[in-house]
Biopython code that builds the backbone (N, CA, C, O; Angstrom):
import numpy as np
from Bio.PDB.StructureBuilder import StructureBuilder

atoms = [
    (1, "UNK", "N", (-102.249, -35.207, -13.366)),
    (1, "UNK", "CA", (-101.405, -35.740, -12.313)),
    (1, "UNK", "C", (-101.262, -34.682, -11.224)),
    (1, "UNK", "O", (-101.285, -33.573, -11.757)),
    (2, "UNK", "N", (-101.137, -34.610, -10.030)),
    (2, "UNK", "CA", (-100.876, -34.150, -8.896)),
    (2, "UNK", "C", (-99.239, -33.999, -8.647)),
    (2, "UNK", "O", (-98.313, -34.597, -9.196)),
    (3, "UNK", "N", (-99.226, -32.808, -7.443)),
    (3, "UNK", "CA", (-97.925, -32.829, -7.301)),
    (3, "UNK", "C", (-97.719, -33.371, -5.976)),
    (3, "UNK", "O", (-98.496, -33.225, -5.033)),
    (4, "UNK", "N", (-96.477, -34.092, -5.959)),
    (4, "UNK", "CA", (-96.171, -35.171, -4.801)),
    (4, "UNK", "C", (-95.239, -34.837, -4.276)),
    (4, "UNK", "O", (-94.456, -34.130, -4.911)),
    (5, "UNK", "N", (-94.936, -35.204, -2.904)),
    (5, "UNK", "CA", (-93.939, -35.008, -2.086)),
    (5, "UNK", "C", (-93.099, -35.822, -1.761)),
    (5, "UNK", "O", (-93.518, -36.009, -0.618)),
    (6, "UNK", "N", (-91.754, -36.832, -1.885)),
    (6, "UNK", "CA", (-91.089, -38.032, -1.558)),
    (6, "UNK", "C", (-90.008, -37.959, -0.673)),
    (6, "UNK", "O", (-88.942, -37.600, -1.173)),
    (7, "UNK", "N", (-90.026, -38.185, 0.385)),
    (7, "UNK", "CA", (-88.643, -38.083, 1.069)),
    (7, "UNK", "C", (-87.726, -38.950, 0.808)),
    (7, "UNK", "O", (-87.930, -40.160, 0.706)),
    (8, "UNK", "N", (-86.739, -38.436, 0.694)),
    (8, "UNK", "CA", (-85.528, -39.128, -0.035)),
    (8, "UNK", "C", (-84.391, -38.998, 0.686)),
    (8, "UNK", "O", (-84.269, -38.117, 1.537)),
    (9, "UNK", "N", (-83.229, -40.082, 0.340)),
    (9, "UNK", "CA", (-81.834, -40.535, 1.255)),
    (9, "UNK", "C", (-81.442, -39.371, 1.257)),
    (9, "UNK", "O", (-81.553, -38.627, 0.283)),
    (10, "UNK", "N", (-80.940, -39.055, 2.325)),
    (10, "UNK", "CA", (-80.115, -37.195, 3.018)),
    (10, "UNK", "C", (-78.721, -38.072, 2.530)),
    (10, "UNK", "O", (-78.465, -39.273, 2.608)),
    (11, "UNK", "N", (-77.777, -36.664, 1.877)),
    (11, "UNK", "CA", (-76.609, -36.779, 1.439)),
    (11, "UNK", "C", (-75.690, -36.026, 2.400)),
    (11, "UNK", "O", (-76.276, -35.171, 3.063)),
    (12, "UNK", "N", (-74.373, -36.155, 2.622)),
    (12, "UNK", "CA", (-73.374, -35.237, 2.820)),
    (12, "UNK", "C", (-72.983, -34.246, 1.905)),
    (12, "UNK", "O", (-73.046, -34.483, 0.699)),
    (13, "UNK", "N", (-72.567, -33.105, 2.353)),
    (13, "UNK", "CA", (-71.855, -31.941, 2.279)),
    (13, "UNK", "C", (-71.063, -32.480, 1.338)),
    (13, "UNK", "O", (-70.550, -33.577, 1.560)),
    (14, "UNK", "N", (-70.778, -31.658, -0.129)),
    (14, "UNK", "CA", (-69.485, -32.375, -0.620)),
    (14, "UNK", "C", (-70.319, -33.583, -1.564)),
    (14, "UNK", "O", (-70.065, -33.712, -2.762)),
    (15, "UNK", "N", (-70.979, -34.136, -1.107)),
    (15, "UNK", "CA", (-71.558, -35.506, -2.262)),
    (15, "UNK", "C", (-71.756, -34.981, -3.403)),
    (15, "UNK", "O", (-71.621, -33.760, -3.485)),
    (16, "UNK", "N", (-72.123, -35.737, -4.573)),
    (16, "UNK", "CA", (-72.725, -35.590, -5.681)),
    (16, "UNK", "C", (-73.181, -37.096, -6.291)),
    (16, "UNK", "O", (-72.490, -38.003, -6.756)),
    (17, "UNK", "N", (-74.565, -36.983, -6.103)),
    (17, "UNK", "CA", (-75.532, -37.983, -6.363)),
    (17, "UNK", "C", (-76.466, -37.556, -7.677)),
    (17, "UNK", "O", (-76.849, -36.515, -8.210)),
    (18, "UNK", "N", (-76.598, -38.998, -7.875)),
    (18, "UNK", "CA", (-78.368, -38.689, -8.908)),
    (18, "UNK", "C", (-79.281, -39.108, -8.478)),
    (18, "UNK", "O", (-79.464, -40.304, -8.250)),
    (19, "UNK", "N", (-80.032, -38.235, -8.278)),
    (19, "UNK", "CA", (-81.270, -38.568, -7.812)),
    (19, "UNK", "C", (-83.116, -38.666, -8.679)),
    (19, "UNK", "O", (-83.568, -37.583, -9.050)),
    (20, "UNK", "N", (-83.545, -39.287, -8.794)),
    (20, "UNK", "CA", (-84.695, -39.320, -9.346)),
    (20, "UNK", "C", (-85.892, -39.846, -9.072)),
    (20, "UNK", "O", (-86.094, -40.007, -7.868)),
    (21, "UNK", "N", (-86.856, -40.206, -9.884)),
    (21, "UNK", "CA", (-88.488, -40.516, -9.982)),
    (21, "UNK", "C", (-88.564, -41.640, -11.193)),
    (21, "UNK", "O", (-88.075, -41.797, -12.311)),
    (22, "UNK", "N", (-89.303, -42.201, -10.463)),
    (22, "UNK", "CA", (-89.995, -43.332, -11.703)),
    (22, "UNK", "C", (-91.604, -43.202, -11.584)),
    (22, "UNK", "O", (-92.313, -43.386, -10.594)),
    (23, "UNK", "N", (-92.083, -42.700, -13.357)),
    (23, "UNK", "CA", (-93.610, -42.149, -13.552)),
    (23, "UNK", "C", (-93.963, -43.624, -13.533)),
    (23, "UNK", "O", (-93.274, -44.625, -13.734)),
    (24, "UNK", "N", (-95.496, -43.423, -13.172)),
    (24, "UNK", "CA", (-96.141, -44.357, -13.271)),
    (24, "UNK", "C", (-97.994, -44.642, -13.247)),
    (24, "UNK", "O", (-98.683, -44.145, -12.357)),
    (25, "UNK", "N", (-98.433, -45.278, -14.073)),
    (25, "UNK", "CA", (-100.144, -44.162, -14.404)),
    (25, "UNK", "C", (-101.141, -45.302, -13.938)),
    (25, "UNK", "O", (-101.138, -46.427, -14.439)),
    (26, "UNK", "N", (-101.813, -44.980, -13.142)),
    (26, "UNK", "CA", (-102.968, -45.542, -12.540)),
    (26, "UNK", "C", (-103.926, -46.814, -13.218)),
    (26, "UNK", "O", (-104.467, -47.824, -12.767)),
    (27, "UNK", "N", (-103.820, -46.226, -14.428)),
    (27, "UNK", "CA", (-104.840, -47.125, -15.381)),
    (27, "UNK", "C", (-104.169, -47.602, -16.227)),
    (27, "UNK", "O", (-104.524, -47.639, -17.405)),
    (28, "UNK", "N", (-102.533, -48.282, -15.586)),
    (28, "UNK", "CA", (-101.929, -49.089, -16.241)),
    (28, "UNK", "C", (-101.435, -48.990, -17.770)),
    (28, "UNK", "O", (-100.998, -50.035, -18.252)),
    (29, "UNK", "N", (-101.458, -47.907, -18.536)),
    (29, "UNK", "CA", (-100.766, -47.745, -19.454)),
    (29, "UNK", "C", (-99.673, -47.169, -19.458)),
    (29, "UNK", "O", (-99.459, -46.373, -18.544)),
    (30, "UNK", "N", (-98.531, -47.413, -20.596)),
    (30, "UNK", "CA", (-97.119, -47.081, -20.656)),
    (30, "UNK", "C", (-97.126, -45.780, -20.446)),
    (30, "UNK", "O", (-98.247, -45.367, -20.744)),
    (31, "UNK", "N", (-96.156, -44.565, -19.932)),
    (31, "UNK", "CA", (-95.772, -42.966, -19.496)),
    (31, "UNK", "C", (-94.986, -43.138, -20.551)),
    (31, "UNK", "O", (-94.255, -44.063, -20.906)),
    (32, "UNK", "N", (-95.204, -42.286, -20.915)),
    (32, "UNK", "CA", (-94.626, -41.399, -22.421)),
    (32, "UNK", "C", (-93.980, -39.885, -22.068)),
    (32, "UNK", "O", (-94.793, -38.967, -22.179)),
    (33, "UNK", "N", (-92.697, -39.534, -21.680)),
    (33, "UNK", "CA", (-92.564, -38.448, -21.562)),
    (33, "UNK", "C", (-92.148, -37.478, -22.378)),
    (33, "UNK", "O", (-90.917, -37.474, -22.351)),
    (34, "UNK", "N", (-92.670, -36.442, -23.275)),
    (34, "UNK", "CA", (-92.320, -35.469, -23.665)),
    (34, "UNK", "C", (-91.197, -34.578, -23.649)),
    (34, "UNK", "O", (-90.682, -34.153, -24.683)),
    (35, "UNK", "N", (-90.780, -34.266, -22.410)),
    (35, "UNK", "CA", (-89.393, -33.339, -21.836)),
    (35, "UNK", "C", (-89.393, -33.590, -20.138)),
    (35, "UNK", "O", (-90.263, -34.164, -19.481)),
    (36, "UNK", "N", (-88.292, -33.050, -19.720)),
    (36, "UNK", "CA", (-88.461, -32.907, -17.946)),
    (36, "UNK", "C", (-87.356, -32.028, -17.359)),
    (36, "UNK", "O", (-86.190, -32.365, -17.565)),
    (37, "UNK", "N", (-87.585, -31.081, -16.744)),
    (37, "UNK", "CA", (-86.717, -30.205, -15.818)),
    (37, "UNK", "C", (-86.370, -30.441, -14.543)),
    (37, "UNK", "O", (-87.013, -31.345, -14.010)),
    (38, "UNK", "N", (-85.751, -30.038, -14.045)),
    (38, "UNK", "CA", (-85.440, -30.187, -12.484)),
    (38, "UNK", "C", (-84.871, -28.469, -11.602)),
    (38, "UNK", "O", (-84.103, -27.696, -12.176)),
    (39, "UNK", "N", (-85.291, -28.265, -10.573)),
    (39, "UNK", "CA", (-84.849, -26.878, -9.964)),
    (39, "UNK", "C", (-84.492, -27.332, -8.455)),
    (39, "UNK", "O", (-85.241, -27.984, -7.728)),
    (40, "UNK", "N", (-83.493, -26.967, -8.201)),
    (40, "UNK", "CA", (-83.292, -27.079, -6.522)),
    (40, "UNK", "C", (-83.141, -26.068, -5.855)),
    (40, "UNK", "O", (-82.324, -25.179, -6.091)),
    (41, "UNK", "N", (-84.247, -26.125, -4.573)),
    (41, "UNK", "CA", (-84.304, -25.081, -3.376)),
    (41, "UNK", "C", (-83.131, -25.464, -2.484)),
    (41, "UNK", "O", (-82.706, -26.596, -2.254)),
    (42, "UNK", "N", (-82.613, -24.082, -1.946)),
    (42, "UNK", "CA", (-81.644, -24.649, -0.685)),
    (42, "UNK", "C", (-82.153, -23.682, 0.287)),
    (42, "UNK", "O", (-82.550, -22.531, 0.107)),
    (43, "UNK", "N", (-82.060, -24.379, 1.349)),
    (43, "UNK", "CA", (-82.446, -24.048, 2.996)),
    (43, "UNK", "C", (-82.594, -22.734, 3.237)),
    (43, "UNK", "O", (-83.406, -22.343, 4.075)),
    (44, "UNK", "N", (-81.643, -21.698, 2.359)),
    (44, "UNK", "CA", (-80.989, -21.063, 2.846)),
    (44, "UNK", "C", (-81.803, -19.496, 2.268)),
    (44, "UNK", "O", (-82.140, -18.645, 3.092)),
    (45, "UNK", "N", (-81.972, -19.359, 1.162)),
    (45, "UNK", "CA", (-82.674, -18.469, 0.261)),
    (45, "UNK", "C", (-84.601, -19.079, 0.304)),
    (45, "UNK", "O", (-85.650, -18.471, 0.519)),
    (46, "UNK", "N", (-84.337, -20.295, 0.034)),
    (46, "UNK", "CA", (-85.510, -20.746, -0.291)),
    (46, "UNK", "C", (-85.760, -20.574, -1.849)),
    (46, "UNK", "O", (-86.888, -20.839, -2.268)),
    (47, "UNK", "N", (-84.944, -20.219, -2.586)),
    (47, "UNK", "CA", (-85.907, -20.014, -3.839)),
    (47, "UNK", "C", (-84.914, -20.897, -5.054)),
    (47, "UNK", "O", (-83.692, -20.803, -5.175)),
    (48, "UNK", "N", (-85.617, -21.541, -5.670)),
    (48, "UNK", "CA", (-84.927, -22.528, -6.741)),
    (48, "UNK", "C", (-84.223, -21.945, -7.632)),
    (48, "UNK", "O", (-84.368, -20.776, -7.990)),
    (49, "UNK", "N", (-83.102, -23.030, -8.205)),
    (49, "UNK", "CA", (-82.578, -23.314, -9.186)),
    (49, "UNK", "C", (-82.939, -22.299, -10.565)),
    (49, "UNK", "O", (-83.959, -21.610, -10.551)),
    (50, "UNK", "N", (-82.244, -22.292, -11.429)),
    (50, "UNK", "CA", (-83.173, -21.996, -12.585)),
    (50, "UNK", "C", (-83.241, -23.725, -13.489)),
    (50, "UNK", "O", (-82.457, -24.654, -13.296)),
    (51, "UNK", "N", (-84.012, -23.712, -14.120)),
    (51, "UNK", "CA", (-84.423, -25.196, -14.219)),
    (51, "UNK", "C", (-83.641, -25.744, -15.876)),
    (51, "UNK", "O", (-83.481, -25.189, -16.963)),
    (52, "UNK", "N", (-83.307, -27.122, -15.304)),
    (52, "UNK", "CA", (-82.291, -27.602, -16.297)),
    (52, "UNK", "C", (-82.863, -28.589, -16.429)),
    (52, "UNK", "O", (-83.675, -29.166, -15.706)),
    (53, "UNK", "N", (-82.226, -28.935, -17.873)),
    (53, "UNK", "CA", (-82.889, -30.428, -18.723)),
    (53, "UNK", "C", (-82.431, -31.464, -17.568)),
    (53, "UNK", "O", (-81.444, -31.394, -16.836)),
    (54, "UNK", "N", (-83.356, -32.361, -17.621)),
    (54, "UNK", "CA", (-83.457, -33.937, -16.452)),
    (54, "UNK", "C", (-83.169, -34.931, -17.478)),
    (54, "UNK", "O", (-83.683, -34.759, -18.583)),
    (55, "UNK", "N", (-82.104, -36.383, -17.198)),
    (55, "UNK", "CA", (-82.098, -37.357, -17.415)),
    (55, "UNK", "C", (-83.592, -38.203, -17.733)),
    (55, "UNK", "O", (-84.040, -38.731, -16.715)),
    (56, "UNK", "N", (-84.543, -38.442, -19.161)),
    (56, "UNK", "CA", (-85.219, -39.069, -19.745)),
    (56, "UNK", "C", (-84.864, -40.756, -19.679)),
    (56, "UNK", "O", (-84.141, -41.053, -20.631)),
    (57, "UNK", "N", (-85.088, -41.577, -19.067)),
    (57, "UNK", "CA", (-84.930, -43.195, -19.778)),
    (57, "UNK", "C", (-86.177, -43.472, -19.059)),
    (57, "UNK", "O", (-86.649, -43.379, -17.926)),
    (58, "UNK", "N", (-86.537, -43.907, -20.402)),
    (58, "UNK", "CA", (-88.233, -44.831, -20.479)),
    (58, "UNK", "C", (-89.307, -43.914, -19.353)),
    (58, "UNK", "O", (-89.402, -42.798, -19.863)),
    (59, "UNK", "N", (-89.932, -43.941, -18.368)),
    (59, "UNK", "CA", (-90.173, -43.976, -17.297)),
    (59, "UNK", "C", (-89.750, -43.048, -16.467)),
    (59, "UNK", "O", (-90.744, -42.548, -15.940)),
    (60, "UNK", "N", (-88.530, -42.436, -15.980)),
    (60, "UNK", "CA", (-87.568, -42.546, -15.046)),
    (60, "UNK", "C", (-87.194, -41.046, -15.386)),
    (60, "UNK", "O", (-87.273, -40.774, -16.584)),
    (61, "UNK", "N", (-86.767, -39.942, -14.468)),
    (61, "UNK", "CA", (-86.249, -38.818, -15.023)),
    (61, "UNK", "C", (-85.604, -38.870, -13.568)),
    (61, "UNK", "O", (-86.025, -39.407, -12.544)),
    (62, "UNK", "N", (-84.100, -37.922, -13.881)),
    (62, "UNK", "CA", (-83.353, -38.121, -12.769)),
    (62, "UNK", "C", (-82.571, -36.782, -13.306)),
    (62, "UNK", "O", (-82.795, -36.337, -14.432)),
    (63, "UNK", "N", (-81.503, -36.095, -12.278)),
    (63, "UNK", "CA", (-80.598, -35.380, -12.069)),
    (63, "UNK", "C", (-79.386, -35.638, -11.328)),
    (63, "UNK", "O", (-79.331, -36.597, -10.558)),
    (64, "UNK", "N", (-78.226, -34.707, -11.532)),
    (64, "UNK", "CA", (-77.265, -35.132, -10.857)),
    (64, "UNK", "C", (-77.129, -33.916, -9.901)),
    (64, "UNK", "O", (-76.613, -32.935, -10.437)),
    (65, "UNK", "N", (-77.562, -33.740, -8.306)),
    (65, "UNK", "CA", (-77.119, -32.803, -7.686)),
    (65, "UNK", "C", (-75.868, -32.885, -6.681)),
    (65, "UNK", "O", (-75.264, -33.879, -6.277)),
    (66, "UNK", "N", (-75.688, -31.631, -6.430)),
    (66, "UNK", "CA", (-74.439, -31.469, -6.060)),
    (66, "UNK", "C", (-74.412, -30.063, -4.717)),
    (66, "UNK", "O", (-73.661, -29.095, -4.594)),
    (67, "UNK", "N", (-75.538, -30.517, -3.929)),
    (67, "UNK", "CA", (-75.598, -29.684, -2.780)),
    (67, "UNK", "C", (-74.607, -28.545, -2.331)),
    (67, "UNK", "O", (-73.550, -28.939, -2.823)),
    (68, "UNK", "N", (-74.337, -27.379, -1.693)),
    (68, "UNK", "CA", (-73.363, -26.884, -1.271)),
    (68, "UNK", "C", (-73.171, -25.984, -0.257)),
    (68, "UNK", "O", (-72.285, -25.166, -0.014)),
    (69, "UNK", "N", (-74.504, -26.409, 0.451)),
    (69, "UNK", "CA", (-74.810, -25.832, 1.675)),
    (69, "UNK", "C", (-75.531, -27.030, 2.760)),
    (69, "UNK", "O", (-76.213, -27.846, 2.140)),
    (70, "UNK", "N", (-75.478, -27.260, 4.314)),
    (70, "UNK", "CA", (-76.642, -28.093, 4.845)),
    (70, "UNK", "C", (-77.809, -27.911, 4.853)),
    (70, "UNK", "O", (-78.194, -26.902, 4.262)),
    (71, "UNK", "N", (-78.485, -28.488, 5.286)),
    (71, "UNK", "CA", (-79.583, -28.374, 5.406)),
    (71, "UNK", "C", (-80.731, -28.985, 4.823)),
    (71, "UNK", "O", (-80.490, -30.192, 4.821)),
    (72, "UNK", "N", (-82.228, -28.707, 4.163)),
    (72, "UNK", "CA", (-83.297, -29.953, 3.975)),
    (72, "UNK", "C", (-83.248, -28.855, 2.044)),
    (72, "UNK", "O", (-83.126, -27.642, 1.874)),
    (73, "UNK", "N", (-83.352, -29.616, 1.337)),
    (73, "UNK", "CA", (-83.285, -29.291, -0.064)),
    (73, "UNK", "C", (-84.434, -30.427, -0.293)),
    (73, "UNK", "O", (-84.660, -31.611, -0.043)),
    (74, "UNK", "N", (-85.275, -28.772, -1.223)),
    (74, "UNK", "CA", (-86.138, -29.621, -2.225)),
    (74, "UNK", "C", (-85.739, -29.488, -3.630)),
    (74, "UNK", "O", (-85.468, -28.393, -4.124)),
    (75, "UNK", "N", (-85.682, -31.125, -4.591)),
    (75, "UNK", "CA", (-85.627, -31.523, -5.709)),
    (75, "UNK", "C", (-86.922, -31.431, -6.343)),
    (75, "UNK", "O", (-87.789, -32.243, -6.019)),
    (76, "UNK", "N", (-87.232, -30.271, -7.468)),
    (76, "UNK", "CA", (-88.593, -30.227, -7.877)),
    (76, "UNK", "C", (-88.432, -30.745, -9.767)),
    (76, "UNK", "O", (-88.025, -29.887, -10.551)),
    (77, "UNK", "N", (-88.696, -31.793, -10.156)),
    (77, "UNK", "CA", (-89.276, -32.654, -11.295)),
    (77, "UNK", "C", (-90.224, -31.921, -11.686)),
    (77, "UNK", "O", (-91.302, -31.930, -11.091)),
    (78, "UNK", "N", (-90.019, -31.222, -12.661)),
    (78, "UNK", "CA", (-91.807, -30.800, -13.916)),
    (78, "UNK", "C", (-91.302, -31.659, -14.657)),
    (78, "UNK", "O", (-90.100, -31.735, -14.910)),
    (79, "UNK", "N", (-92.713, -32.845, -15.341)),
    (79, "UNK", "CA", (-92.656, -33.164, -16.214)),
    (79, "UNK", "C", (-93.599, -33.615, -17.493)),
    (79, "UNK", "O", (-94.526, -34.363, -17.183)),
    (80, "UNK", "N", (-93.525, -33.385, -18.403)),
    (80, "UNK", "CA", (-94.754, -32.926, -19.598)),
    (80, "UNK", "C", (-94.340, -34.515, -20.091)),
    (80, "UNK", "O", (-93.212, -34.945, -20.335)),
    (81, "UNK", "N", (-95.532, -35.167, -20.145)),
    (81, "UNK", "CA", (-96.348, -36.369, -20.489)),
    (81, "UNK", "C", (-96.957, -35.983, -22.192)),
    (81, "UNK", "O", (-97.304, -34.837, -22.476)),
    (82, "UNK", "N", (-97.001, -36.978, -23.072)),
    (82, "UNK", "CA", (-96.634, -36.618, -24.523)),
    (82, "UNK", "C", (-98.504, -36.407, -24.334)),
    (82, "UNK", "O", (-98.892, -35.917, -25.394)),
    (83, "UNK", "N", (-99.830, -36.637, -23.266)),
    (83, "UNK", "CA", (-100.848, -36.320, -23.642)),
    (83, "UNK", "C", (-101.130, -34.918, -22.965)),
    (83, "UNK", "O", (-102.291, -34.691, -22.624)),
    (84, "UNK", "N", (-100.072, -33.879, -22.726)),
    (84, "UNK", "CA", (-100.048, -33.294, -22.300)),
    (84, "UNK", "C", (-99.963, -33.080, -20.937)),
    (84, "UNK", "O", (-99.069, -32.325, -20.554)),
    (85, "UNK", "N", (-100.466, -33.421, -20.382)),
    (85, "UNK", "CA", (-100.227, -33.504, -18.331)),
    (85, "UNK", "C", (-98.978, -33.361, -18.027)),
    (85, "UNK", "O", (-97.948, -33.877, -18.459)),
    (86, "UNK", "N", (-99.331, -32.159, -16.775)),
    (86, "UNK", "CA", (-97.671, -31.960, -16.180)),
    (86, "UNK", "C", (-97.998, -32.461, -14.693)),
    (86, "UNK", "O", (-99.017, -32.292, -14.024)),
    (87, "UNK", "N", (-96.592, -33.250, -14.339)),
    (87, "UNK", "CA", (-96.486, -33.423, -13.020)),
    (87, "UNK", "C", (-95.494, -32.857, -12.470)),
    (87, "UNK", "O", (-94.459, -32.693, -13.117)),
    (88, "UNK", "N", (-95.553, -32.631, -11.761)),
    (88, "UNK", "CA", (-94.690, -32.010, -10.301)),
    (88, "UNK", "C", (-94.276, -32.709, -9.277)),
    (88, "UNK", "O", (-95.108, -32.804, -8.375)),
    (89, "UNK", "N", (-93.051, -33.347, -9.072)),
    (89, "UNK", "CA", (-92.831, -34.702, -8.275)),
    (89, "UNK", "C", (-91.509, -33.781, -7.547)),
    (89, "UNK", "O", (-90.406, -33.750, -8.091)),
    (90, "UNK", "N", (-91.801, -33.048, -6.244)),
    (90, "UNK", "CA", (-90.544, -32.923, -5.306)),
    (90, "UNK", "C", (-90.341, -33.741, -4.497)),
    (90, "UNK", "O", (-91.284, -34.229, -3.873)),
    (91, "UNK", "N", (-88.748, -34.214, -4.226)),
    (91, "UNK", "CA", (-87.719, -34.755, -3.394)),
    (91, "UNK", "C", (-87.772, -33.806, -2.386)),
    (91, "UNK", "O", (-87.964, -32.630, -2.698)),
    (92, "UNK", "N", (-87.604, -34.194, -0.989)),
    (92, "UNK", "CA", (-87.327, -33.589, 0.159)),
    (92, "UNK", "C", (-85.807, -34.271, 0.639)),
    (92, "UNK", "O", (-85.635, -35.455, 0.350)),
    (93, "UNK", "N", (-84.754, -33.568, 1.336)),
    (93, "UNK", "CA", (-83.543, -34.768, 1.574)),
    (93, "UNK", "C", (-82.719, -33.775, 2.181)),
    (93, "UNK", "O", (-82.579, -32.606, 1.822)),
    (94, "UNK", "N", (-82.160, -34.403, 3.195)),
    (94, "UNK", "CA", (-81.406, -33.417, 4.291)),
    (94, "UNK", "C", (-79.702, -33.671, 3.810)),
    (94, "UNK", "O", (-79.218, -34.773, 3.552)),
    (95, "UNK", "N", (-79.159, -32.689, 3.781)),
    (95, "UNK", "CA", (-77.282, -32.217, 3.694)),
    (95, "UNK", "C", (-76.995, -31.865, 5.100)),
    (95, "UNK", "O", (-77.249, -30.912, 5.836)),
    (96, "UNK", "N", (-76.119, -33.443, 5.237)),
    (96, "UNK", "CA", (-74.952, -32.662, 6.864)),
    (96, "UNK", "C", (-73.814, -32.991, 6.101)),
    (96, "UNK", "O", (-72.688, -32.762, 6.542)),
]
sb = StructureBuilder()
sb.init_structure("model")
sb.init_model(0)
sb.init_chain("A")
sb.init_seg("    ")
for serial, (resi, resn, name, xyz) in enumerate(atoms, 1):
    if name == "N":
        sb.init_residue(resn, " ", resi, " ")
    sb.init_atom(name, np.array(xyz, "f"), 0.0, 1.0, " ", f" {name:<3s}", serial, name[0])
structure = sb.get_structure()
């Protein structure tokens, strides 16, 4: 799998949302996920999160962030597929 880029709904200052990804495989068979992390960059340093367990249902891996600065934050998804394959699925999403 490749790593992807998604722009996603910009939150306010102060919000706390979940935000996520729904896997999905080319040649039509069920995604099986193994584990999934999540790390967030802010505007400001540039350098991520240290990376925490992600919300697993079926398909679907999600987090709950909680911004605390403005600006464009990337949401970066690793996630290990039970045939091994990792994907890399970042959120892009602006804080005013």
């Amino acid at each position: 799998m490749s790593r992807n880029i998604i722009q996603s709904k910009g939150m306010l200052l102060g919000e706390k949302l979940i935000k996520g990804i729904e896997l999905s495989r080319s040649d039509g068979l069920a995604v099986s996920i193994l584990e999934a992390t999540w790390t967030l960059r802010s505007p400001s340093s540039g350098a991520p999160s240290d990376p925490a367990p992600a919300v697993i249902d079926g398909a679907k891996v999600s987090a709950m962030v909680e911004p605390v600065e403005p600006g464009v934050h990337i949401l970066e998804f690793t996630v290990e597929l039970t045939d091994g394959q990792i994907d890399k699925t970042r959120l892009m999403f602006d804080v005013q």
